[in-house]
N, C-alpha and C positions, 0 to 999 in steps of 0.2 A: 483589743477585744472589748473593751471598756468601752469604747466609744464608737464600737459598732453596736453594744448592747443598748447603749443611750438611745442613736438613732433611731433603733429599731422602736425602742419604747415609746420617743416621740412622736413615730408615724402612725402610732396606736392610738395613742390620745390626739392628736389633733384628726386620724381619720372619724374617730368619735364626733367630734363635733360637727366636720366639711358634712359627716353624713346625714344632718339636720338639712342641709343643702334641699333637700328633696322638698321641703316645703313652699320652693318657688316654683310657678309656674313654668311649663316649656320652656316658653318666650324669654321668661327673666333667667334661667338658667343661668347662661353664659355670660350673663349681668354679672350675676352672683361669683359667678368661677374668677370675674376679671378683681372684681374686689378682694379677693383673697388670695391672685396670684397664681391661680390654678387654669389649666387651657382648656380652651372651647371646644365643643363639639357639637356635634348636629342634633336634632328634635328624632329623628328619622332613628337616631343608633340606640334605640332601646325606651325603655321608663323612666325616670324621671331619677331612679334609685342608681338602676344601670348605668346613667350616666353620669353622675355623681362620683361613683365607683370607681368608673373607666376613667375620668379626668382625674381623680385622685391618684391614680394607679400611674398613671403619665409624670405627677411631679419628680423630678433627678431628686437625689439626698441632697445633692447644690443649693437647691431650692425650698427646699423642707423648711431651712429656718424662718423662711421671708412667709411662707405660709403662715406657719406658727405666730409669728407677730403681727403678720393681716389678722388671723382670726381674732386674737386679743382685743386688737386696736377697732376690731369693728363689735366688739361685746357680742359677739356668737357664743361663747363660753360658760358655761356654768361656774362657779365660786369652787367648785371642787374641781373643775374639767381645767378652768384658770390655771389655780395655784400646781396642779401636778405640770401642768404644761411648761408652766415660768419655774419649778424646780430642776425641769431636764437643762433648762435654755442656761438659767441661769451656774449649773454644775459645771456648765461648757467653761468654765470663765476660769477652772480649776481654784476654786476657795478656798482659804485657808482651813484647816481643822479646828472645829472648834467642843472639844469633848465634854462628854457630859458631865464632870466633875466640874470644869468649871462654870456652866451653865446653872449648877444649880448653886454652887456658891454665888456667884452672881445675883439668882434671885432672890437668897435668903441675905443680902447684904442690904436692897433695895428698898428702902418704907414705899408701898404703896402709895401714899401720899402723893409721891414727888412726883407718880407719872402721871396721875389722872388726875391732874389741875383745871379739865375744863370735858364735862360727859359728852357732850357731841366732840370733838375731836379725839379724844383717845378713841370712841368706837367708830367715830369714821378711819379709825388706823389699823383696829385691828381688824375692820372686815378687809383691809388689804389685804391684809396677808395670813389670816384663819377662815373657817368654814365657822360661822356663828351661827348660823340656824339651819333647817331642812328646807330645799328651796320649794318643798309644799307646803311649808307651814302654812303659809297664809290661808290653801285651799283645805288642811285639813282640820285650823280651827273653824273655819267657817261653816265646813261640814259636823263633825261634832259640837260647836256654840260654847267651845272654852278654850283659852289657848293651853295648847301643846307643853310639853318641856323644849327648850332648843340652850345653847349654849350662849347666848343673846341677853335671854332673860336671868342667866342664873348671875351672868355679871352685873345687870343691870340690879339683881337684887345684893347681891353677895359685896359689891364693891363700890354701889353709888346710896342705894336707898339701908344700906346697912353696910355701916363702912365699918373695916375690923374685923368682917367674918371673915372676908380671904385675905392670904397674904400675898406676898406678890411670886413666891413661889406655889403657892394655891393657882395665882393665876393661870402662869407658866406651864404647869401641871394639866390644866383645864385646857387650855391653847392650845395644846402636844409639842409649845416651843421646845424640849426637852429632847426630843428625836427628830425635831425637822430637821431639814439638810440645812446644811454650813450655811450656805449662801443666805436662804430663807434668815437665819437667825442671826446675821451681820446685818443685812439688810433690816431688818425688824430693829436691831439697837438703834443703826442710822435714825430710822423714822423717830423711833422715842424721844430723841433728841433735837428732834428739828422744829422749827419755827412752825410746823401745821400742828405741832401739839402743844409746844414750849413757847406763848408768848410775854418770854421772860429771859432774857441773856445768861440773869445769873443764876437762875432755874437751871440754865442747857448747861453750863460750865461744870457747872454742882455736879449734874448726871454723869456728863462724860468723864469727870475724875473717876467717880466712883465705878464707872463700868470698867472703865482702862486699869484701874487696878486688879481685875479680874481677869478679862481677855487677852494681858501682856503675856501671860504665862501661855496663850498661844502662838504668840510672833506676831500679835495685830495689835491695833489701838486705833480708837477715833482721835482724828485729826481732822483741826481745821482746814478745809477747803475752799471757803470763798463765803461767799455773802449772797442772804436771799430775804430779798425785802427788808435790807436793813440788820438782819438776825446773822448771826455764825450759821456759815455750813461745816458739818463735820460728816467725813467720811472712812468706812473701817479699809485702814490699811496696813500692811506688811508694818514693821516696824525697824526695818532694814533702811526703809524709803525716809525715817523720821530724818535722818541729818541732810539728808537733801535740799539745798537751797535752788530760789532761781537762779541760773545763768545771770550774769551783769553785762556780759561780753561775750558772743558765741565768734569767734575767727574762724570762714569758713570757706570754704571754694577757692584754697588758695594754690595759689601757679609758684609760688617762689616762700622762702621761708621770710613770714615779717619781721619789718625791723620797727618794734616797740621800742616806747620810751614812759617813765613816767612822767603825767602829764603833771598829778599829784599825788607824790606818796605817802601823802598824811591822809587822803579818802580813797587810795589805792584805786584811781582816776588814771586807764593807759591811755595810750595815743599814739597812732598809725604815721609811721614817717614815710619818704620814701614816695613808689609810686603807689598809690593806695588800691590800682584796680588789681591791683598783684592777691586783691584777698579780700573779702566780703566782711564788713562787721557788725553782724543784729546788735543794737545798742537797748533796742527797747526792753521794754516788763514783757518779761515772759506770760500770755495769759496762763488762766488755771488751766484750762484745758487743754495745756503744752502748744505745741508750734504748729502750726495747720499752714497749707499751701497758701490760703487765703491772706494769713498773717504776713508771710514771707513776701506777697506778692504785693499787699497794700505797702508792707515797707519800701518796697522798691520803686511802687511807683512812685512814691514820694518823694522820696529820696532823689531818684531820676529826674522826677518832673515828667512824667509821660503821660499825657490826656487818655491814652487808648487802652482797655483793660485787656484788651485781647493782645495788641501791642506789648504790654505788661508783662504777661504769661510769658510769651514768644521770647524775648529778649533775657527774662529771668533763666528760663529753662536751658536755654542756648547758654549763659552766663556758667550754672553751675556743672552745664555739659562740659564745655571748654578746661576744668576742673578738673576731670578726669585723667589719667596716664592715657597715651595713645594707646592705638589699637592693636599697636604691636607690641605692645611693651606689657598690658594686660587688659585684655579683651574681658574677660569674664567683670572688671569692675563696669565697663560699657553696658554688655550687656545685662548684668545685675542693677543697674540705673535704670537702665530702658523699658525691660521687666516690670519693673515695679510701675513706672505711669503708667506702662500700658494694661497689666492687669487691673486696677485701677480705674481707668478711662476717665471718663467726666467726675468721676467720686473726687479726684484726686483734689482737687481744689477745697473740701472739706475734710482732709483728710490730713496725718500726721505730712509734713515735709520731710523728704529723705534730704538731710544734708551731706556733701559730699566734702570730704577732705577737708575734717574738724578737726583744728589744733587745741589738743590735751594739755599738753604740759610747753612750757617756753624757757628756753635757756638760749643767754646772751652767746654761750661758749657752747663747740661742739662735742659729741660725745670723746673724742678722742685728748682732745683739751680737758674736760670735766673729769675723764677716767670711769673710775669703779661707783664716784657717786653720782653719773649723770644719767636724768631722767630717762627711764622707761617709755619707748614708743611716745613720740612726740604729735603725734598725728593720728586720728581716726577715721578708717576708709568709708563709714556714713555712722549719723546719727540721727536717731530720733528723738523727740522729747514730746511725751506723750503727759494725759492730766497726773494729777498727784505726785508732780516730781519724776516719776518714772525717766527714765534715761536707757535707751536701747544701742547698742554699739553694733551695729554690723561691720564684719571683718570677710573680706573676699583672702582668699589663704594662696598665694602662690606658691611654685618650690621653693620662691627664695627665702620662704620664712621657717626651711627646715632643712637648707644643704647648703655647700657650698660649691665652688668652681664650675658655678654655669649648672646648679643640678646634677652635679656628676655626684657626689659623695656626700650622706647625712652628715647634719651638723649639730649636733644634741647641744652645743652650749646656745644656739639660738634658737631651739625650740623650748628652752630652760626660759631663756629669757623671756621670750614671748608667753609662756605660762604665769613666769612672775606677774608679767603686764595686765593677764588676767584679773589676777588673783587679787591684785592692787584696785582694779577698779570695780572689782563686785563689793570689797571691803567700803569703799564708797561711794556705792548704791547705784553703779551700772549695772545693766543684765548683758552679757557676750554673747552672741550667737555666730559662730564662725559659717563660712561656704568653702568648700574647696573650687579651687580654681576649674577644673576639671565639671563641675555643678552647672555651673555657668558660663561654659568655654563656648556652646553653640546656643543662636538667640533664642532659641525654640526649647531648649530644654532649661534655660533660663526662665521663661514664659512658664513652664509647666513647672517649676518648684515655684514658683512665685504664687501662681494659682494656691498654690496646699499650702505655703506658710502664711502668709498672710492673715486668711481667713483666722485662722490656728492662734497666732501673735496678737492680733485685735482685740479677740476675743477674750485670750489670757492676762493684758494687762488690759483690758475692759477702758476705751479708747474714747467713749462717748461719743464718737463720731460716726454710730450708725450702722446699719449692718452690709459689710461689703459685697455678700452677693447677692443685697435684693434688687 
């Protein structure tokens, strides 16, 4: 209901702005419609308004969001039209909570001082993401011959030209950072701390303690993320994701169980014996921005030695098909692979890699050898690893992972088990999402949950890789 209410709100505010559309001529019309994503129609089907309307009226909710982003990205938007737009877009993402109690501890913890080290960049910061003036001001001082009140000048007075009268919850307060949504005001600490405000390392470090002392108490924290221009990137995340390291070793697409060895185990350095195509082994640095098809497929060329990029593709995708359990033995992981590229299409080269038939855990001895203390589900039927650590475990669920004797009769000590399995890799900072076999047993209805999760998943662990239905 939630997220039919959302839709509905953003088709209000962006048809708000599409309907500014009207100020193009006929001609340029269908210009304009293509720029933002919306479809064409004829000169002939009405006014100028009417047809504005009608095309507007034609975009699916599918589409709505690629709208919404065309409008931004071409500055159609008003600063107030902007920021409610990017509050809907950005809720999609489902935010952490971030209450007001701690918000305002927060600001009364902060010296003003620390954030406005430099008057053109903190207010190039915060007209991102506040409404600082009336966007008539300019025409309505000109028209009366004195400027207006606006929230612009009162900082400009309050916190540069008379430092001391506000404090930095005065600011906050002025701002309405106090009630903006979650999103808005993660997204706003991020900024504070970034190298287009802070250019000063130990400026940024300074801040992000003192804010992370505040926002832990909601399950988030700034964390380093990578590097821009030299400076720390830090971004607000779960704090579930903090013990998360890169992969060193991802063992994957494998046909047979490997046979490791240490190579050195004083730098805990493995090494692949045996016949090595039996199993795929990413060695590289994980980027920040987790594992992308592009990543997977430069590795291989290399690796391979294959001049041809298309060649590349071909031979990867085939590689980690062959991966798979036949098609009789479980169809629905087939299909659940195939799914996913094809929904996807040409995206999929910028987009996370589904890895297939990831080994978790490695023991020399089988479980029947190991007993009661041997590792939990050795294998992951796909993973992804998306930015910020994030780690996605898709599980395709057959009967066998809740009966016994061919599916004739439940078997609760192996759905026990398989829960523990769970429960072991959320504690270290997987997210599970199970399919039942049944979900995925014909390619078509495969195809159509692929369509709806996806879009759902990207979104929610916020993928940086771009919006997948535009």
């Amino acid at each position: 209901m939630a997220a039919s209410r959302d839709r509905s709100t953003l088709r209000q505010l962006v048809g708000d702005v599409v309907a500014g559309l009207d100020a193009n001529t006929h001609a340029t019309l269908n210009e304009a419609f293509a720029k933002v994503g919306m479809p064409p129609n004829s000169p002939e089907e009405g006014t100028k308004r009417e047809r504005v309307a009608r095309s507007y009226a034609q975009v699916p909710d599918s589409d709505l969001h690629t709208v919404a982003l065309n409008v931004l990205a071409n500055g159609y938007a008003s600063t107030a039209q902007r920021i409610g737009i990017e509050d809907v877009l950005w809720a999609e993402a489902s935010p952490a909570e971030i209450p007001s109690r701690i918000r305002r501890e927060l600001a009364r913890s902060l010296d003003l001082a620390d954030l406005v080290r430099s008057e053109s960049r903190f207010m190039a910061l915060l007209s991102r993401f506040w409404v600082l003036a009336d966007e008539m001001s300019p025409l309505m001082d000109a028209f009366f011959g004195t400027p207006g009140p606006s929230l612009k000048r009162d900082i400009e007075q309050h916190v540069f030209r008379n430092p001391g009268d506000w404090s930095t919850e005065d600011l906050f307060e002025n701002l309405g950072a106090f009630e903006a949504g979650d999103a808005r005001f993660a997204r706003f600490l991020e900024a504070l701390v970034s190298a287009d405000v802070l250019l000063d390392e130990a400026a940024q470090r300074h801040l992000v303690t003192a804010i992370n002392t505040h926002v832990r108490g909601a399950a988030i924290e700034l964390r380093e993320t990578g590097v821009e221009g030299g400076y720390p990137r830090f971004t607000m995340l779960p704090t579930g994701l903090a013990e998360n390291r890169k992969p060193k070793n991802i063992i994957f697409a494998s046909l047979a169980k490997p046979d490791i060895r240490f190579e050195s185990a004083m730098d805990n350095d493995i090494e692949i014996v045996g016949d090595l195509e039996n199993q795929l082994v990413y060695d590289r640095p994980t980027p920040d921005h987790g594992l992308r098809w592009r990543d997977l497929q430069a590795w291989w060329q290399d690796t391979r030695k294959i001049a041809d990029e298309a060649e590349a593709k071909a031979t990867l995708y085939q590689r980690l098909h062959r991966s798979l359990p036949e098609p009789d033995e479980s169809p629905g992981q087939q299909n659940f692979f195939g799914a996913y590229h094809h929904v996807l299409g040409p995206k999929a080269y910028d987009m996370p890699v589904l890895l297939p038939e990831v080994w978790l855990h490695w023991d020399p001895r089988t479980v029947r050898e190991r007993g009661p203390h041997a590792l939990l589900r050795s294998r992951m039927d796909f993973l992804l690893l998306l930015p910020h650590g994030q780690r996605i475990v898709l599980e395709v669920d057959g009967s066998q992972h809740y009966t016994r004797d061919r599916g004739r009769r439940p078997d609760t000590a192996k759905y026990a088990e398989m829960m523990a399995a769970d429960r072991d890799l959320k504690l270290r900072g997987y997210e599970v999402f199970r399919f039942g076999h049944d979900e995925v047993q014909d390619p078509r209805d495969a195809h159509a949950l692929m369509e709806r999760f996806l879009p759902a998943l990207f979104q929610r662990f916020d993928t940086g890789a771009g919006n997948l239905v535009s």
